[in-house]
Backbone as a chain_set.jsonl record, in Angstrom:
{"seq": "XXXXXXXXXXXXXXXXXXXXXXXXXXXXXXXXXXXXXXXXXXXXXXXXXXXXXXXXXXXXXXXXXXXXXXXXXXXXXXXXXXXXXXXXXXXXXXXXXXXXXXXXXXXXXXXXXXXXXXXXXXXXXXXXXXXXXXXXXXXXXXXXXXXXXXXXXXXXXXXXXXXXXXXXXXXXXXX", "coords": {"N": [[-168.799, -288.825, 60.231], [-167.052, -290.33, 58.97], [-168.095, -290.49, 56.91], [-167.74, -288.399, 55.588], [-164.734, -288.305, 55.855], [-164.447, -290.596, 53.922], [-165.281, -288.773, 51.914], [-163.395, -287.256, 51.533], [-161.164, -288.501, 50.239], [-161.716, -290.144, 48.356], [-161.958, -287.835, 46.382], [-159.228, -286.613, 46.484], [-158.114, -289.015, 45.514], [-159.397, -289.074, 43.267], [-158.49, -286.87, 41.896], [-155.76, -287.676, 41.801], [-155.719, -288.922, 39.77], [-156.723, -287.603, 37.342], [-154.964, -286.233, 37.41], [-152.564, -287.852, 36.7], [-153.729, -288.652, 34.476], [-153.435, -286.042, 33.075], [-151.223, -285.655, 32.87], [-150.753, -287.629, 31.081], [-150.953, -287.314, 28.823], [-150.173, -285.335, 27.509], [-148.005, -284.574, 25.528], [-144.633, -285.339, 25.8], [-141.852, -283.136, 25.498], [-139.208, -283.748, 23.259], [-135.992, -284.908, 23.982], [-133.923, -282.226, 22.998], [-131.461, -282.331, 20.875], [-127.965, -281.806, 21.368], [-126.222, -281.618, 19.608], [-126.069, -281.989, 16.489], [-125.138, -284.083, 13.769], [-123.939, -282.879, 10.372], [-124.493, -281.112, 7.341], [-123.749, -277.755, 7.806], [-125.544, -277.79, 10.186], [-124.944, -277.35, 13.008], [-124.505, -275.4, 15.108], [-123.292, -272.839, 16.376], [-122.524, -270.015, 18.138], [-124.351, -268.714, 16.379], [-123.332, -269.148, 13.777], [-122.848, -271.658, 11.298], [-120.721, -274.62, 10.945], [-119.552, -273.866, 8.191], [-119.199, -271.394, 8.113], [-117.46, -271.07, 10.384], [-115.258, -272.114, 9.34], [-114.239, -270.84, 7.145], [-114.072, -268.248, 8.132], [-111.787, -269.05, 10.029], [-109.574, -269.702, 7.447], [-110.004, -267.096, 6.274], [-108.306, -265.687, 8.593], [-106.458, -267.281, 8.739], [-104.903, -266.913, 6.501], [-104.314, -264.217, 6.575], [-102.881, -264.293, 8.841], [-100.772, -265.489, 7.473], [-99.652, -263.7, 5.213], [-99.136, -261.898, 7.005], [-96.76, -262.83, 8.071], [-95.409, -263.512, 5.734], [-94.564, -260.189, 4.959], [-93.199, -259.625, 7.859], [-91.218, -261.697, 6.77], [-90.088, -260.112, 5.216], [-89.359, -257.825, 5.776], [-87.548, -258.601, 7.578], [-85.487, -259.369, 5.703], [-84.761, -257.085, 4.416], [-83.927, -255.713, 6.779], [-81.835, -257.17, 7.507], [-80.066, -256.66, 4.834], [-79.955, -253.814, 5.661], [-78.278, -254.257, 7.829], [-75.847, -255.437, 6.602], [-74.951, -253.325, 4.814], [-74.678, -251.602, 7.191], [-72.468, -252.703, 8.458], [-70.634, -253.675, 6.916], [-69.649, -252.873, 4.094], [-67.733, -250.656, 2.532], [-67.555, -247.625, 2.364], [-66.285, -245.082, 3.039], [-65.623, -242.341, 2.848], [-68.551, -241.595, 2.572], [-69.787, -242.797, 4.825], [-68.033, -240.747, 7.174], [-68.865, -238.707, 6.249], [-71.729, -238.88, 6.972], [-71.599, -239.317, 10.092], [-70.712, -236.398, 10.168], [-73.071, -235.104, 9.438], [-74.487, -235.699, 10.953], [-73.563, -236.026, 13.912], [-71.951, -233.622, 13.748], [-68.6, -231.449, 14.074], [-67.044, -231.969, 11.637], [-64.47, -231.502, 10.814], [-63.036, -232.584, 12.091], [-63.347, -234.902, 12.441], [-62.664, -235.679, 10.131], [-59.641, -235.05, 10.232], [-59.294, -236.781, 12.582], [-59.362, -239.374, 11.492], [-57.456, -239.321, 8.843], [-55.351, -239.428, 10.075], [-55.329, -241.245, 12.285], [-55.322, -243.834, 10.648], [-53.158, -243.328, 9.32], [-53.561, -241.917, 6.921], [-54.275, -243.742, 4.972], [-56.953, -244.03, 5.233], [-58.59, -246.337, 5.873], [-60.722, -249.22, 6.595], [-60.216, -250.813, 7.774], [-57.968, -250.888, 9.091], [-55.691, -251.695, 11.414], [-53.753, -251.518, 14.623], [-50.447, -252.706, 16.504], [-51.216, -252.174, 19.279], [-53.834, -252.631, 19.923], [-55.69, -251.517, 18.967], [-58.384, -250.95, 16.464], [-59.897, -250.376, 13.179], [-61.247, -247.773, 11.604], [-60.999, -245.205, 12.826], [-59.409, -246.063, 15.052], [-60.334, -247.534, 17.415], [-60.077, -248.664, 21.079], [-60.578, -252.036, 22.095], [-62.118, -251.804, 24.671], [-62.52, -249.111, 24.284], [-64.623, -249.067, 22.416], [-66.463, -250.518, 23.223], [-67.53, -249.146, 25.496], [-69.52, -247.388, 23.968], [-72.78, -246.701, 21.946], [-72.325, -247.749, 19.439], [-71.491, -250.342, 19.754], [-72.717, -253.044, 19.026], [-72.312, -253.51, 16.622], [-69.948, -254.416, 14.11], [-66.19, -253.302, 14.934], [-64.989, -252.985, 12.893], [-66.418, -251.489, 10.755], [-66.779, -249.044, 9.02], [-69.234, -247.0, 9.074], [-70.274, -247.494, 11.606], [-67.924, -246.803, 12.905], [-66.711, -244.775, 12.677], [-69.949, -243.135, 13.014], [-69.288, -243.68, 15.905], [-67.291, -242.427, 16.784], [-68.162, -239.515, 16.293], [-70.187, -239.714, 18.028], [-69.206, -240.032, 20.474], [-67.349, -237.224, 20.353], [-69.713, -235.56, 20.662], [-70.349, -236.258, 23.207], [-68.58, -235.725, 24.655], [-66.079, -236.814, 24.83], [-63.649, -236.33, 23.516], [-61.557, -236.308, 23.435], [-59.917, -238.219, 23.571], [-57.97, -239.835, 21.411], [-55.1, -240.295, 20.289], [-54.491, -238.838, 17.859], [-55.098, -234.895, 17.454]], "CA": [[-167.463, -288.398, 59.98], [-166.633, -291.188, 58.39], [-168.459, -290.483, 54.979], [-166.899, -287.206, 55.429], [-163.727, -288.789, 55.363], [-164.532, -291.017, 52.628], [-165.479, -288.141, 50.342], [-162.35, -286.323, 50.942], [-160.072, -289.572, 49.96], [-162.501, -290.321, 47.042], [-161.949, -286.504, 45.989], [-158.342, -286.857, 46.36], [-157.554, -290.141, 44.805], [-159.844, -288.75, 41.887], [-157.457, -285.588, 41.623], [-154.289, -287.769, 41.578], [-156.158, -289.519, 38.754], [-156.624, -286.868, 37.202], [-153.571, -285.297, 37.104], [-151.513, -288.531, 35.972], [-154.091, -288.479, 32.797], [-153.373, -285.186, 32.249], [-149.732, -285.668, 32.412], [-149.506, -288.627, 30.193], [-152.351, -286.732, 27.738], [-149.374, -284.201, 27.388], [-146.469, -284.952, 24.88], [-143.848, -284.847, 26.641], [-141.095, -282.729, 24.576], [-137.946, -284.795, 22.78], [-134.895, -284.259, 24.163], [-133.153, -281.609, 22.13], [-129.831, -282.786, 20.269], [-127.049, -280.66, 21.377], [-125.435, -281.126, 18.153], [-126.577, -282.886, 15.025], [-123.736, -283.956, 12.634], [-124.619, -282.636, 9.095], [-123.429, -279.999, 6.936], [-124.923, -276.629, 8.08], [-127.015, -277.762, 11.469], [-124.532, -276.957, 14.251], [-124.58, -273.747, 15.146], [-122.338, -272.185, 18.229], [-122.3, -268.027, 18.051], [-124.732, -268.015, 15.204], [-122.85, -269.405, 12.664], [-122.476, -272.933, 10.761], [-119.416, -274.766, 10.517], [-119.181, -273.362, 7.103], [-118.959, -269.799, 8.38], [-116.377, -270.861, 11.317], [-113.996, -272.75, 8.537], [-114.581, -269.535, 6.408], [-113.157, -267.195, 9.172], [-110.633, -269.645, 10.32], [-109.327, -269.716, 6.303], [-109.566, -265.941, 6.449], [-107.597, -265.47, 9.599], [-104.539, -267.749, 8.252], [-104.45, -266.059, 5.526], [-103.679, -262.642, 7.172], [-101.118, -264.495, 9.318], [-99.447, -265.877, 6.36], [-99.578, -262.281, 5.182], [-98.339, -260.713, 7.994], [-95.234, -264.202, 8.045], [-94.509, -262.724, 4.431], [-94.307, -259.072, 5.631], [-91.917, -259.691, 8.655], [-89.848, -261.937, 6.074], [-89.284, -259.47, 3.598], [-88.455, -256.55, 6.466], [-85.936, -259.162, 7.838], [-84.189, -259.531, 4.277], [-84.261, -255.612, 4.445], [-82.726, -255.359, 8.017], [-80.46, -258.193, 6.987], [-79.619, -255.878, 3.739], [-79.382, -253.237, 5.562], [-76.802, -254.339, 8.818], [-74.82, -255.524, 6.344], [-74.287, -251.97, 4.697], [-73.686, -250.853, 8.295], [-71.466, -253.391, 9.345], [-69.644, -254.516, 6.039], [-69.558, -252.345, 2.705], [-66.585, -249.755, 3.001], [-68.075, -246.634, 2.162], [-65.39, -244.48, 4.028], [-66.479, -241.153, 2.363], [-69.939, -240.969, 3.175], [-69.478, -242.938, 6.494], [-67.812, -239.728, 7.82], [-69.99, -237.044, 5.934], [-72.892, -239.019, 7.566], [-71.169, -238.727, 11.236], [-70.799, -234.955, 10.101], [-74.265, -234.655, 9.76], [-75.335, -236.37, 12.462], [-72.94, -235.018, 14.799], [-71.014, -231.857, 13.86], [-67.21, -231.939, 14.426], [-66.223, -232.661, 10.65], [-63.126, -231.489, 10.263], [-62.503, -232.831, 13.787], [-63.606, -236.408, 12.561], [-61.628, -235.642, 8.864], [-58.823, -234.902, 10.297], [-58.919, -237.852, 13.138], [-59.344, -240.288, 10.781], [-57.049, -239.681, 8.158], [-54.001, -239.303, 11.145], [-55.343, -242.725, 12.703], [-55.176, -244.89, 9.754], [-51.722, -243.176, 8.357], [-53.594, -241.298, 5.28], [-54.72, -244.587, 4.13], [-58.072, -243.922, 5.549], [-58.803, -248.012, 5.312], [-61.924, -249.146, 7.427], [-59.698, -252.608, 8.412], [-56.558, -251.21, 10.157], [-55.264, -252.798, 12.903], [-52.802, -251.346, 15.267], [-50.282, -253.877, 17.706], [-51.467, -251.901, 20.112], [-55.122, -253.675, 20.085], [-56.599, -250.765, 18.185], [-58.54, -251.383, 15.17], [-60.67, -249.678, 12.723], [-61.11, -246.503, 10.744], [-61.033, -244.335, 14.131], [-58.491, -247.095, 16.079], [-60.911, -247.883, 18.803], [-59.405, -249.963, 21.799], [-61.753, -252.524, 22.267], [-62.676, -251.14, 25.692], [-63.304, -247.61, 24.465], [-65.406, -249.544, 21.705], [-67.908, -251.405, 24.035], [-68.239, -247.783, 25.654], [-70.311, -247.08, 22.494], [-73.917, -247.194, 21.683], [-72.723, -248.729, 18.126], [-70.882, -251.495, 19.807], [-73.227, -254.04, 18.645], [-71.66, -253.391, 15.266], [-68.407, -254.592, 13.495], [-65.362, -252.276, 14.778], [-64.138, -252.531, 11.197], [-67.263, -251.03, 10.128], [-66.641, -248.013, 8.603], [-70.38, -246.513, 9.44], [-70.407, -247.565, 13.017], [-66.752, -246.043, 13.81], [-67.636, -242.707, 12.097], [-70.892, -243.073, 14.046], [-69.286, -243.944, 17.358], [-66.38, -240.905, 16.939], [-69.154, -238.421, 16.676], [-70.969, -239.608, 19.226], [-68.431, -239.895, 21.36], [-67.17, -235.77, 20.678], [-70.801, -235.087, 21.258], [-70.398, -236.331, 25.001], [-67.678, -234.765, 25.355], [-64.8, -237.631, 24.756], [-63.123, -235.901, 21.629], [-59.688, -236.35, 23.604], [-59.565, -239.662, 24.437], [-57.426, -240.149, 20.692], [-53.515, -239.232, 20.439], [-54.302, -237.768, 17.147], [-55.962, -234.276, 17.886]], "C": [[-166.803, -289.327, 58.984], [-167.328, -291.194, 56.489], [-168.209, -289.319, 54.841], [-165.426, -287.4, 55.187], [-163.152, -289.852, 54.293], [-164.698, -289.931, 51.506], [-164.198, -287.225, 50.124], [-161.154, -287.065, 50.247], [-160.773, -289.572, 48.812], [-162.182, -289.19, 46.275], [-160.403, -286.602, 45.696], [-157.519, -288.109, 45.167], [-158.171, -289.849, 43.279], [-159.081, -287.67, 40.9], [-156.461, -286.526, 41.261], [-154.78, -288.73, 40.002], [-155.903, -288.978, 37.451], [-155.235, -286.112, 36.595], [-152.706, -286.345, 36.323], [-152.065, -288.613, 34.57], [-153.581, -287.286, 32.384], [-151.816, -285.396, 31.953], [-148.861, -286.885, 31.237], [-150.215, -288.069, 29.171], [-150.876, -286.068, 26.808], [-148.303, -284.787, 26.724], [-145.691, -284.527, 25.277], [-142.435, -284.185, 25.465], [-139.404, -283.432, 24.551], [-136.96, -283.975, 23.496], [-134.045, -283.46, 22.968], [-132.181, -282.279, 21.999], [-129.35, -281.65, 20.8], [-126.558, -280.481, 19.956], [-125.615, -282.412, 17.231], [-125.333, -282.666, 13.726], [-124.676, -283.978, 11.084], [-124.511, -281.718, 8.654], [-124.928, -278.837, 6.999], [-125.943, -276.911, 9.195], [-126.482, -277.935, 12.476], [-124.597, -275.652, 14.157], [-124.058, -273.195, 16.486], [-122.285, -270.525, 17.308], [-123.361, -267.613, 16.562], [-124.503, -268.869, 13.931], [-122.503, -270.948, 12.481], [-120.85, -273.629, 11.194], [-118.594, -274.837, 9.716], [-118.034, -272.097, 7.726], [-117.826, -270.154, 9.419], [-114.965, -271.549, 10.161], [-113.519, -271.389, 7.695], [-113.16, -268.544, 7.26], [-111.672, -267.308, 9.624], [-109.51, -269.297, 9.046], [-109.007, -268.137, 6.309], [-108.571, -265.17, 7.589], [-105.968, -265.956, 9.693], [-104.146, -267.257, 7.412], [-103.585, -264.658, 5.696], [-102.57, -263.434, 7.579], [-100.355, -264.62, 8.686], [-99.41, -264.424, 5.721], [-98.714, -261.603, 5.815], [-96.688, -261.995, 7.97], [-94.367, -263.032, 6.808], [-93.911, -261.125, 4.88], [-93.578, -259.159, 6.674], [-90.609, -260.364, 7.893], [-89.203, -261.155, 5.473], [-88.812, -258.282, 4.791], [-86.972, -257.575, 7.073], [-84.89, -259.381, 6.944], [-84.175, -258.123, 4.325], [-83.538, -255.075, 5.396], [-81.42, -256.094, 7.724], [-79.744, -257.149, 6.139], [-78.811, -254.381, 4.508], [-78.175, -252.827, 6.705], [-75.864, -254.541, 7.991], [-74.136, -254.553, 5.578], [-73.479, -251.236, 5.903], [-72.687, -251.473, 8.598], [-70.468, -253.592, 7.912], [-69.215, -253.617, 4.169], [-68.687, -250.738, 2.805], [-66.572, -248.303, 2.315], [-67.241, -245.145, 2.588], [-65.99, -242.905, 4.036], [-67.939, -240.74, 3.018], [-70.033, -241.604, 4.487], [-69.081, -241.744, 7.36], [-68.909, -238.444, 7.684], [-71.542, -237.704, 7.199], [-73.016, -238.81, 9.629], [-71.18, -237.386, 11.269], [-72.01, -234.753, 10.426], [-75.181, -235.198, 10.468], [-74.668, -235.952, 13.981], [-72.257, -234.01, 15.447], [-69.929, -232.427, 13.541], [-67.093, -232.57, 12.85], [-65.101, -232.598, 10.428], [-62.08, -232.211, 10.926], [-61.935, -234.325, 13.332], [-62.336, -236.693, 11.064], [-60.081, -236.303, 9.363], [-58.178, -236.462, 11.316], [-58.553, -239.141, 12.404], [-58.552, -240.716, 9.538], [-55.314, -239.789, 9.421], [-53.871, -241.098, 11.86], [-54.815, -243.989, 12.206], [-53.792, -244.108, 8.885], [-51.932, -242.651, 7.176], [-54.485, -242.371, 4.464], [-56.57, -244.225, 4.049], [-59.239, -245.777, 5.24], [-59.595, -248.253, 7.081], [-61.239, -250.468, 8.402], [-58.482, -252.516, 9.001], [-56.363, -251.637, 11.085], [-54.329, -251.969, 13.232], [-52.425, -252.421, 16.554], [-50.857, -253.424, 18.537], [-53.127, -252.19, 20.925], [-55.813, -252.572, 19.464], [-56.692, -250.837, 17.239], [-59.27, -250.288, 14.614], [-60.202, -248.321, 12.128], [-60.602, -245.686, 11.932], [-60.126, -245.081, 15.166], [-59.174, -246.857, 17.281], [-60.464, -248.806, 19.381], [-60.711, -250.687, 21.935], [-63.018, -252.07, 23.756], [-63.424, -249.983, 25.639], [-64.946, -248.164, 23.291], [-66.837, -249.533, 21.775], [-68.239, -250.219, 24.9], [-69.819, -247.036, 24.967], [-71.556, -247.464, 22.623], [-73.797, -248.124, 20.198], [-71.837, -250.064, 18.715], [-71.282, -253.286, 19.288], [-72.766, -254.591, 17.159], [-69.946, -253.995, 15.261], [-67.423, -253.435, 14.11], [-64.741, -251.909, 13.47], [-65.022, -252.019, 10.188], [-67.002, -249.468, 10.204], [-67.872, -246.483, 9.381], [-70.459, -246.157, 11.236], [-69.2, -246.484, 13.579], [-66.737, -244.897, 13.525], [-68.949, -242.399, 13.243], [-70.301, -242.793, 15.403], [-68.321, -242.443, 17.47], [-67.233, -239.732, 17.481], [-70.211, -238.343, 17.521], [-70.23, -239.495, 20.506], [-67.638, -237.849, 21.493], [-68.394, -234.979, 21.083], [-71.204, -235.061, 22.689], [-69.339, -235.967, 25.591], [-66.191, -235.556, 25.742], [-63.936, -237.455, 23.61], [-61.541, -236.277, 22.422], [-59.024, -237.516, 23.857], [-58.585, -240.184, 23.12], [-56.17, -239.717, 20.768], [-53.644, -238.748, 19.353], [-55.418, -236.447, 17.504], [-56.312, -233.804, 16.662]], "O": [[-165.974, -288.863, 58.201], [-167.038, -291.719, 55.414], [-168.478, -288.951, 53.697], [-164.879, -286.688, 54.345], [-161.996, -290.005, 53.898], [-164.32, -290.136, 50.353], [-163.899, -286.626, 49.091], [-160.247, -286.413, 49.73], [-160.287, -288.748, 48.037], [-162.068, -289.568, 45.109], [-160.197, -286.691, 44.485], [-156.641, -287.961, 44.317], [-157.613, -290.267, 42.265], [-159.051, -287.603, 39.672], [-156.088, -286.257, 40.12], [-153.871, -289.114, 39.266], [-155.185, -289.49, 36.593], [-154.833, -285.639, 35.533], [-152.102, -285.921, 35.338], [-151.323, -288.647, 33.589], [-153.185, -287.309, 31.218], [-151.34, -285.281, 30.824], [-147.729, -287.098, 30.804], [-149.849, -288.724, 28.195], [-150.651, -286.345, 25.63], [-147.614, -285.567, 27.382], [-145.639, -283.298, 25.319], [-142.118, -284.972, 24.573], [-138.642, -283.573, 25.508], [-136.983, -282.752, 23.635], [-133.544, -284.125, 22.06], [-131.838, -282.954, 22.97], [-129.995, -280.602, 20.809], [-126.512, -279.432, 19.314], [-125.272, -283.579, 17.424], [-124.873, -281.711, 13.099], [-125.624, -284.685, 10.742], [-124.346, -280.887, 9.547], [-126.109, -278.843, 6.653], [-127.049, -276.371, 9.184], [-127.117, -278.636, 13.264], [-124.736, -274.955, 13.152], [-124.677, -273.27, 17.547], [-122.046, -270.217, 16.14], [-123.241, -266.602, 15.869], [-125.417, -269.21, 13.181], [-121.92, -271.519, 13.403], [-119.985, -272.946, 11.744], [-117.477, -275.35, 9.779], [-116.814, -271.943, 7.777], [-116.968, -269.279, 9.305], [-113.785, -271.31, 10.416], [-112.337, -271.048, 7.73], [-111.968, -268.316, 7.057], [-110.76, -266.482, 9.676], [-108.529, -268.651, 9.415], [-107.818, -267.822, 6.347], [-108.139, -264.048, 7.322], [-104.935, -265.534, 10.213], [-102.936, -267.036, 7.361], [-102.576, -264.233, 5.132], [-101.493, -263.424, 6.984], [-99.238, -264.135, 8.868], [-98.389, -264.056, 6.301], [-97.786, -260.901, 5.412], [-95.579, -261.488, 7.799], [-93.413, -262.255, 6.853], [-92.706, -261.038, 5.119], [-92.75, -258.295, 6.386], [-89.44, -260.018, 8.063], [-88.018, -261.258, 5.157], [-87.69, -257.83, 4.562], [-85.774, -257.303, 6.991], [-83.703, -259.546, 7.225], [-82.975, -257.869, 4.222], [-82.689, -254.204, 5.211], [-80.268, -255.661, 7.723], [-78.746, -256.672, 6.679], [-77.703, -253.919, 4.234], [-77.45, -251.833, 6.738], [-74.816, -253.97, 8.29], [-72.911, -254.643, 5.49], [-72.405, -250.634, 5.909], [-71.794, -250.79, 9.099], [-69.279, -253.64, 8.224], [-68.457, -254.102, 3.329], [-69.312, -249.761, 3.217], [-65.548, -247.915, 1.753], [-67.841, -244.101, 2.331], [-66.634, -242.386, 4.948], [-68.246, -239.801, 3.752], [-70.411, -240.842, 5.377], [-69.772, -241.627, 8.372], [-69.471, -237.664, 8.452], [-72.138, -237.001, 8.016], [-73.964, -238.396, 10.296], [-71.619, -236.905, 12.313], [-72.275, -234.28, 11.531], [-76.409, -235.115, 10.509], [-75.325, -235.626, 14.969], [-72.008, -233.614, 16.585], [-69.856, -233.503, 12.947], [-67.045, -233.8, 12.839], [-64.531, -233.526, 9.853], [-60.899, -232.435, 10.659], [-60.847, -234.854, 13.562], [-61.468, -237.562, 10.986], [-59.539, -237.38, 9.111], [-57.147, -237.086, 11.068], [-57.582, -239.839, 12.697], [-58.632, -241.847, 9.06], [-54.32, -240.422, 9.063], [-52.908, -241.86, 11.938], [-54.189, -244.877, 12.786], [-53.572, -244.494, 7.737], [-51.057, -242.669, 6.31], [-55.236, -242.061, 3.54], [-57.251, -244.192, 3.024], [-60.247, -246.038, 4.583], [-59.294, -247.793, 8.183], [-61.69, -250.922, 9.454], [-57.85, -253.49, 9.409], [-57.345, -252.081, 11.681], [-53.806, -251.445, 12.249], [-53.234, -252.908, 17.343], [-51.439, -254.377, 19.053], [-53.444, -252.006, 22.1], [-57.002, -252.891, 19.474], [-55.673, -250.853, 16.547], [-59.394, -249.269, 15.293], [-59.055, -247.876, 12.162], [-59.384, -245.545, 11.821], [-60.159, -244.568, 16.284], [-58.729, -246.087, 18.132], [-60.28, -249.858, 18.767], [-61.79, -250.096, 21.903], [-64.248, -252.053, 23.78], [-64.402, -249.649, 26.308], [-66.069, -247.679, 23.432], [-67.799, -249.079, 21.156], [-69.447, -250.2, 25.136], [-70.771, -246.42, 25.447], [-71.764, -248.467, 23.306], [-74.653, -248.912, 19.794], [-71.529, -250.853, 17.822], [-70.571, -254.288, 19.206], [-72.845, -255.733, 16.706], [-69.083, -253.976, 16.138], [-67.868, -252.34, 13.768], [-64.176, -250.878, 13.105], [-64.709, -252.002, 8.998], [-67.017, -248.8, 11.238], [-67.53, -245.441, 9.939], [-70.618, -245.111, 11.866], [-69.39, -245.594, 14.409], [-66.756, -243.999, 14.368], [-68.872, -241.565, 14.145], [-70.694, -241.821, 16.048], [-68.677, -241.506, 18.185], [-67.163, -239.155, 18.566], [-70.954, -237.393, 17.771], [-70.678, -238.892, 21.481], [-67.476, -237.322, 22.594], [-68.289, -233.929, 21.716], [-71.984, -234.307, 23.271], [-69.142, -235.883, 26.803], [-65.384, -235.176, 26.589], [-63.574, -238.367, 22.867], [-60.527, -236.477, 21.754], [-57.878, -237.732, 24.251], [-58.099, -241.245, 23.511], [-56.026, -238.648, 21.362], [-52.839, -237.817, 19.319], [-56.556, -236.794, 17.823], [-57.262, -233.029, 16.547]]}, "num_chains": 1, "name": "protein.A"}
């Protein structure tokens, strides 16, 4: 038993022999670099860090693009609140209430009775009513144009005819 149990230790110890030659036989493989500094030999999604500067460069570009394009509509909204709110148009201020909400002769007639004939977009009455249409400030802020100037010509034409459209044509003492 005993040279039976010598040949299986001898057999064994020859295996582990064995095996550590083969494992040092074997080049063991370099640790990969994650990332090697050097132009063109990173690479995340594919692409260099040419191609990601590239994209980046193309991507500010649009934004500054799209920057310019919201500036220039804000100098055009700018341009064009201050037609609604400030440039005294009186004439087509009403025709444009006409054709936006009927009632012209309604709005004609209110408007030249309000302002005394003058038909002036900046009257004032003591009575706290201002404007082309003498809106109190209360019936004013009623209004969907309240966000606007009351001495805006546009808006108070606007707001008149929106207001006979809902059915407040009487709320003026001129009829």
């Amino acid at each position: 038993m005993t040279s039976r149990l010598f040949a299986v230790a001898t057999l064994a110890a020859f295996l582990a022999l064995v095996g550590v030659a083969i494992g040092k036989s074997k080049p063991r493989p370099e640790p990969v670099a994650k990332r090697v500094v050097g132009y063109g030999q990173i690479r995340y999604g594919g692409m260099g860090p040419e191609k990601w500067a590239q994209r980046w460069r193309a991507a500010r570009r649009h934004e500054l693009e799209l920057e310019l394009e919201v500036s220039a509509l804000r100098s055009r909204l700018k341009g064009e609140r201050r037609v609604m709110m400030h440039d005294p148009h009186v004439v087509e201020a009403i025709n444009l209430a006409c054709a936006t909400f009927g009632y012209c002769s309604t709005l004609w007639r209110k408007a030249k009775c309000e302002t005394g004939g003058s038909f002036s977009p900046t009257s004032y009455n003591a009575s706290g009513a201002s404007g082309l249409f003498q809106f109190l400030p209360s019936t004013w802020r009623s209004t969907p144009f309240r966000v606007f100037s009351i001495f805006s010509p546009y808006a108070s034409a606007l707001a008149a005819g929106w207001m006979h459209e809902h059915g407040r044509g009487g709320e003026w003492s001129c009829q």
